[in-house]
Structures are given as structure tokens and as C-alpha cells.
Phi, psi and omega in degrees: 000134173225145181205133151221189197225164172069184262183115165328160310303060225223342211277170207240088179250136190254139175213129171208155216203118178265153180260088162060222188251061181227178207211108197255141176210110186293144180236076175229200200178170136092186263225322175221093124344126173192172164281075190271326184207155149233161165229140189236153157192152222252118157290149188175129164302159182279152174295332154286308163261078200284000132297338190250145161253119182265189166210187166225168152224156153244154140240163183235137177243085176344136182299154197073332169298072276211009160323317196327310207293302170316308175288334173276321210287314181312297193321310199260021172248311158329297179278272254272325173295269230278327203066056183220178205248136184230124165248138178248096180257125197233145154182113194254088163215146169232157203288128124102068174272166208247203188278307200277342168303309188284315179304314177318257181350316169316302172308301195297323164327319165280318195273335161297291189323256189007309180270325134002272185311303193292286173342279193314277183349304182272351155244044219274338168323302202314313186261016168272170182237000000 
């Protein structure tokens, strides 16, 4: 499955590809596409709602980079959905971005993942256990 959002230099590309039923998804974007940060995250039930599935992650973020957040927040909105082991490789960038470069950029981050998440949602049997 592939989705983006926006506009040059601003667009937004979504890429996901299952590893059997682990669920690998690239995120990049802006002016230079790169590798900044991944997140794996693991589904496991809540503690509260032992029905419901949550998840946990790490990330490893490259120096300089500031993807972690954007990469983890995917990873655990996913496995905590689909109940699958999800890794999120993010690189977003534009050169001397201002305060309003990154909100652009955020927003088109959000309206992909969203249709990302509403797909995975309408098939979410196939791949939960």
C-alpha cells in the first residue's frame, strides 16, 4: 500500500509492505527523503482492558534527527490496531525549515497516516488473530 499528502516540497509519502504478518512502513518526505529515525513496536493486551491491545516501542533515532516522535506514534497506532510487530523508518527533511515548514509538513504526515490507518481499519480482520 502507498499514500501521500501535499505538495512539493512539503509531500508526504507512506510505503508498507508485510513481512508475513509483521508489518514494515516507511515514512518520508520534504526535499531530501533519508533515514532519521526507526521504531519497532511490539502489541501485547492492556492491563486495564484485557481485551484491547496496546502496544510498546523503541526507537533508535539517528543524531541530529527529530523523526523519533513521528516514528514511534505510527509504529503504536498500528501494532496496537492491526496486533502486529510494526517497524517505522521516518525521514523527513527540508533544508533551514522554519516553524511553519515543519507544521505544513506535520499536517500532510497526519492526513497520510489517517488514510494509512482508515485502510488498515476496514481490513483489520485479515490481519489481527
Amino acid at each position: 500500500m502507498q499514500y501521500s499528502a501535499g505538495n512539493e516540497p512539503y509531500k508526504i509519502f507512506i510505503d508498507t509492505v508485510f513481512v508475513g504478518e509483521d508489518l514494515l512502513i516507511t515514512l518520508s518526505g520534504g526535499e531530501k527523503p533519508h533515514i532519521g529515525a526507526v521504531a519497532a513496536a511490539s502489541p501485547y493486551p492492556s492491563s486495564a482492558e484485557p481485551l484491547k491491545l496496546t502496544a510498546s516501542a523503541s526507537v533508535i533515532t539517528y543524531s541530529g534527527h527529530k523523526e523519533d516522535e513521528v516514528a514511534r506514534s505510527l509504529a503504536l497506532r498500528v501494532s496496537s490496531l492491526l496486533g502486529v510487530k510494526t517497524v517505522v523508518v521516518a525521514g523527513i527533511h527540508i533544508d533551514n525549515a522554519t516553524e511553519n515548514d515543519l507544521k505544513l509538513l506535520l499536517e500532510n504526515v497526519e492526513k497520510a497516516v489517517s488514510c494509512l490507518l482508515d485502510d488498515l481499519k476496514n481490513s483489520s480482520s485479515i490481519w489481527t488473530a
